[in-house]
C-alpha positions as CSV (number, residue, x, y, z in Angstrom):
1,X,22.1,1.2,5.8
2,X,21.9,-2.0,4.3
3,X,17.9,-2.8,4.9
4,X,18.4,-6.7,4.3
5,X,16.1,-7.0,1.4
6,X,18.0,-8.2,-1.3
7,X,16.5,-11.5,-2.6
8,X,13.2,-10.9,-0.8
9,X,10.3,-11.8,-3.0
10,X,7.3,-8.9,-2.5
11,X,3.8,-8.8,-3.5
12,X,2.2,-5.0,-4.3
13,X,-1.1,-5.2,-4.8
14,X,-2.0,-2.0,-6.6
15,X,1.7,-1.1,-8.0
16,X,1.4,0.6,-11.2
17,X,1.3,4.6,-10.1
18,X,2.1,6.7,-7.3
19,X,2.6,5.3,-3.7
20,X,2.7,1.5,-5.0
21,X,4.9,2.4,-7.4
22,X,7.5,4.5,-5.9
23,X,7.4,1.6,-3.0
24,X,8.5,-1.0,-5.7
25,X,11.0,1.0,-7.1
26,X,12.4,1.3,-3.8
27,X,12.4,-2.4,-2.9
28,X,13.7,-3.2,-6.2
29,X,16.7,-0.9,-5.6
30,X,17.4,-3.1,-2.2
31,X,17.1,-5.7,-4.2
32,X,14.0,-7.4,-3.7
33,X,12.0,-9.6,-6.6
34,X,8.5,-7.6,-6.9
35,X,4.7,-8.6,-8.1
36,X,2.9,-5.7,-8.8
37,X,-0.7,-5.8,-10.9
38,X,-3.3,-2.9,-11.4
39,X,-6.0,-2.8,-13.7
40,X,-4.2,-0.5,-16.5
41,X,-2.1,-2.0,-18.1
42,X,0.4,0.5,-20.1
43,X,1.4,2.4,-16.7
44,X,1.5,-1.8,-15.3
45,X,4.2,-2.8,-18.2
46,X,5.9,0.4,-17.6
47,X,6.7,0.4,-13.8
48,X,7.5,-3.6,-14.8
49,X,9.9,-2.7,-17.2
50,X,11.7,-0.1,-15.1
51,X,11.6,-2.6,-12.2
52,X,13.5,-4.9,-14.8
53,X,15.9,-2.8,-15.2
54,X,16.9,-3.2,-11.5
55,X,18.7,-6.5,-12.2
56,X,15.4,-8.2,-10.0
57,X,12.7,-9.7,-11.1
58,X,9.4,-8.1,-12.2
59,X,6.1,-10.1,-12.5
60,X,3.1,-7.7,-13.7
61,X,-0.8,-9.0,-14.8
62,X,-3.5,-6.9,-15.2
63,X,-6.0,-7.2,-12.4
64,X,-9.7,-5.7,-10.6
65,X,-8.4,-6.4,-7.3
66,X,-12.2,-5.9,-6.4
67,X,-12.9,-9.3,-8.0
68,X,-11.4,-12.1,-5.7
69,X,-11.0,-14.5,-8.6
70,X,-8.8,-12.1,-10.1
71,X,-7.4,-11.1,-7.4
72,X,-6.3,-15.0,-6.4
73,X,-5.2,-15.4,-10.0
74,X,-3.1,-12.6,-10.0
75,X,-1.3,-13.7,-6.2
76,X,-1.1,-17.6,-7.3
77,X,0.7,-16.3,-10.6
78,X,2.9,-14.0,-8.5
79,X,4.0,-16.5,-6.2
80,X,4.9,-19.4,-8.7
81,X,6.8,-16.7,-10.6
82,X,8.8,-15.4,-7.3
83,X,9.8,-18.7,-5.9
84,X,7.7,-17.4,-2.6
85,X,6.3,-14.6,-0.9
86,X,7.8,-12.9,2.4
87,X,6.3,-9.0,1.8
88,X,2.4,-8.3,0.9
89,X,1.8,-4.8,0.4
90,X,-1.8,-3.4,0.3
91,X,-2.1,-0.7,-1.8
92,X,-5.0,-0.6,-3.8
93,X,-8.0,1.7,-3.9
94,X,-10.8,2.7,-5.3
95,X,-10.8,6.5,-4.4
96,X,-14.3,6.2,-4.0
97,X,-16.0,9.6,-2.4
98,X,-19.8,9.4,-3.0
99,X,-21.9,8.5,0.0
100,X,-24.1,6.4,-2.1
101,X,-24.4,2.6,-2.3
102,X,-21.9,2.5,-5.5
103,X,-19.5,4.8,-3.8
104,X,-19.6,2.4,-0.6
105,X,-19.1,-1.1,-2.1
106,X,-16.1,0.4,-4.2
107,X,-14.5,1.2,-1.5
108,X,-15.4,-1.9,0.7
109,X,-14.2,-4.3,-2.5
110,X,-10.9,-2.5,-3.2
111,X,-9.9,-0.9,-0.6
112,X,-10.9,-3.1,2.7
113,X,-12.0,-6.5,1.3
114,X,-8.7,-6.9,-1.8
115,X,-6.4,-6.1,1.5
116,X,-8.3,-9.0,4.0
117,X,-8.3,-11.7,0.9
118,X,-4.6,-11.1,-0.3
119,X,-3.8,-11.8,3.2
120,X,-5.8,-14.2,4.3
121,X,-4.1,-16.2,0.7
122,X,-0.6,-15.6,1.1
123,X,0.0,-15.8,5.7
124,X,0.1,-20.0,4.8
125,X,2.6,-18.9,2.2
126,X,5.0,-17.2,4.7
127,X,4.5,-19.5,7.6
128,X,5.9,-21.7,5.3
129,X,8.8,-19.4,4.8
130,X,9.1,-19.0,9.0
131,X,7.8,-15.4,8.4
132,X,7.5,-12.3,6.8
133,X,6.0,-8.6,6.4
134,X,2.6,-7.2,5.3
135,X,1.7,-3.5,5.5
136,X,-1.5,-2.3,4.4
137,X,-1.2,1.4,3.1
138,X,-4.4,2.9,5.2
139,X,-4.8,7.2,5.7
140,X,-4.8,9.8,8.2
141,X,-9.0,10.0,6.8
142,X,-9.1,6.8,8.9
143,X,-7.9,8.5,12.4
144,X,-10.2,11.6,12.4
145,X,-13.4,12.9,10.8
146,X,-14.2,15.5,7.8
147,X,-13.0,13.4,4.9
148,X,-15.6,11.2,2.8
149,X,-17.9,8.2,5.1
150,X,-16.8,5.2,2.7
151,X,-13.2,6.0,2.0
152,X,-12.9,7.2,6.1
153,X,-14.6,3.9,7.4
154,X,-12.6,1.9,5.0
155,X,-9.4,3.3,5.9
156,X,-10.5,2.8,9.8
157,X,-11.1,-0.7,8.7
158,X,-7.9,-1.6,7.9
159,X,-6.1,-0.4,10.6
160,X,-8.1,-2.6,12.6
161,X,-7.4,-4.9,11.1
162,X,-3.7,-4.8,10.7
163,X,-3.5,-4.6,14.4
164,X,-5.9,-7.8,14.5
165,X,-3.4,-9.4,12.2
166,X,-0.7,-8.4,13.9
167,X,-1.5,-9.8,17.3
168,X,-2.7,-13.2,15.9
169,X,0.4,-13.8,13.8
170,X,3.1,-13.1,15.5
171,X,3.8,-16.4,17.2
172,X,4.2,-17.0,13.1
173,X,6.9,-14.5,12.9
174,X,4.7,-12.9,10.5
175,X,4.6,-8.7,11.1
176,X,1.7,-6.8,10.3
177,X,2.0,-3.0,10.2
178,X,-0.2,0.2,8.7
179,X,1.2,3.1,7.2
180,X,-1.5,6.2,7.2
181,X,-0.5,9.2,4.6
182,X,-1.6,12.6,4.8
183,X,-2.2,14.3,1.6
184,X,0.7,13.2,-1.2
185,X,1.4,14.8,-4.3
186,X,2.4,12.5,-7.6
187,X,2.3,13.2,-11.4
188,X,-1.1,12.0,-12.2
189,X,-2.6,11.5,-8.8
190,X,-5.6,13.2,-7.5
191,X,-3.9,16.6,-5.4
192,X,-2.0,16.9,-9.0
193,X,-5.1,17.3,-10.5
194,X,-6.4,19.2,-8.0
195,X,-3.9,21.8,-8.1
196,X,-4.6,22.4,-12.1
197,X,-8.2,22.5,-11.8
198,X,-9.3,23.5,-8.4
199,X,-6.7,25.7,-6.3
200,X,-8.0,27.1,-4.3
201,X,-9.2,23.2,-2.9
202,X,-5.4,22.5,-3.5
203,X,-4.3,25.8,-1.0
204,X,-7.1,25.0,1.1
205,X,-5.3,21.4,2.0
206,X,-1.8,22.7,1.8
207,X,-2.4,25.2,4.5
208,X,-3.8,22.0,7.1
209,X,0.0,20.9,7.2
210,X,2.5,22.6,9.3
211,X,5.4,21.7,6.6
212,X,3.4,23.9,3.9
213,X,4.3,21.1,1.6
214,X,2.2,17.6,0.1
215,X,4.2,14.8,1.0
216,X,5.7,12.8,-2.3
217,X,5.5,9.1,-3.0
218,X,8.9,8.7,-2.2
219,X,8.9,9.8,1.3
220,X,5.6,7.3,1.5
221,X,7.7,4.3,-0.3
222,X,10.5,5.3,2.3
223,X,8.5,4.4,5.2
224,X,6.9,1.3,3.7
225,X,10.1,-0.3,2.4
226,X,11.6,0.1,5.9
227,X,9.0,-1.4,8.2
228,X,9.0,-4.3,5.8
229,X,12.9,-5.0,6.1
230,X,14.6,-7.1,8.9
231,X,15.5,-3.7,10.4
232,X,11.9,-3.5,11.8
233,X,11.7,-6.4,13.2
234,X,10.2,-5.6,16.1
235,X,7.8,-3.0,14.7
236,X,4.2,-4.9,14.8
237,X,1.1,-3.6,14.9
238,X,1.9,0.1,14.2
239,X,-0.2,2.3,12.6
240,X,2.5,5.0,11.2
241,X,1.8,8.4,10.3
242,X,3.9,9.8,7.0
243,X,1.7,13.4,6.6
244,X,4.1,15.7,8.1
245,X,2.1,16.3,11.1
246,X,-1.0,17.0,9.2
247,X,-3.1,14.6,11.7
248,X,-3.3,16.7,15.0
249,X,-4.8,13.8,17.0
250,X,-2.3,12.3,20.6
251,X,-3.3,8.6,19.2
């Protein structure tokens, strides 16, 4: 199925590992330009380097997401070196547990507050366009209790506000969507490391999930890179499961 991506100029905040990464790959194989920044910069030249290697183009800067000058640097650079944005994809967080004042405003700055500001810069930017796509990656932690207060409230947060966004846009043409993983496995990512050093955490969240399985960042990237294509385009305001029925909840 040809998704109707190619040429498509996309934005991923937090696109260096795992979930943003796979995603650009993904787009880049449609072939859409990409943006992608993070705040370390060898896996950041990496993924831009493999995105070159796509035949599209790849803009990469180093970037604390939780800082908004950075954060307007980094989508004013993307833009100018794109030609335009039509897809914003949310991706970044903090992974920020602790129930303490530190652990809160990490998550608030990264996860919730980089999402509402990349947003809020580039919606004039696609109105201009006649339209486009934004998904904000969000989590099943966000749709039930039992996971951490900051990173659960946070991920509430957003899909709030993507259906917010969604509502008020679309006489813009503009689509706003969530996606909401279950636990997903990657080289490097937190149930990776789980599984080497704690596993009987690692079996513990395995065994929640009918499949028996983590998900991967592909099947993730999968999900995202459709919703933003012209073959979605009259998906809006979804908040999308991709856990393999880990979340048990009728809504």
């Amino acid at each position: 199925m040809d998704l109707g991506l190619k040429g498509k100029c996309a934005i991923i905040v937090g696109g260096s590992k795992g979930l943003g990464k796979a995603t650009a790959l993904q787009l880049a194989e449609e072939g859409a330009h990409l943006a992608i920044c993070a705040r370390g910069e060898a896996a950041l030249r990496a993924t831009e380097t493999e995105l070159r290697q796509k035949g599209v183009k790849a803009f990469a800067q180093v970037c604390d997401v939780g800082k908004p000058a950075e954060l307007n640097a980094f989508l004013e650079a993307a833009r100018a070196a794109l030609g335009g944005v039509d897809i914003l994809i949310n991706n970044a967080s903090a992974f920020s547990f602790p129930d303490d004042e530190a652990g809160w405003a990490a998550s608030i700055n990264v996860d919730l507050l980089a999402a509402v500001r990349a947003s809020r810069t580039v919606i004039p930017w696609m109105t201009e366009r006649g339209g486009g796509s934004i998904v904000h990656m969000s989590s099943i932690a966000g749709r039930e209790g039992g996971f951490p207060p900051s990173y659960a409230a946070v991920k509430a947060a957003l899909i709030s506000h993507s259906k917010t966004l969604a509502v008020s846009l679309a006489p813009k043409r503009i689509r706003v969507n969530v996606v909401a993983p279950g636990a997903i496995e990657w080289d490097g990512g937190l149930w990776a490391k789980a599984k080497r050093e704690n596993r009987p955490f690692y079996d513990m969240a395995v065994g929640r999930i009918p499949w028996g399985r983590m998900g991967t960042a592909e099947e993730v990237a999968s999900v995202v890179t459709f919703l933003v294509s012209p073959r979605a385009s009259w998906i809006a305001g979804a908040c999308v499961p991709v856990d393999g029925a880990e979340y048990k909840g009728n809504l």
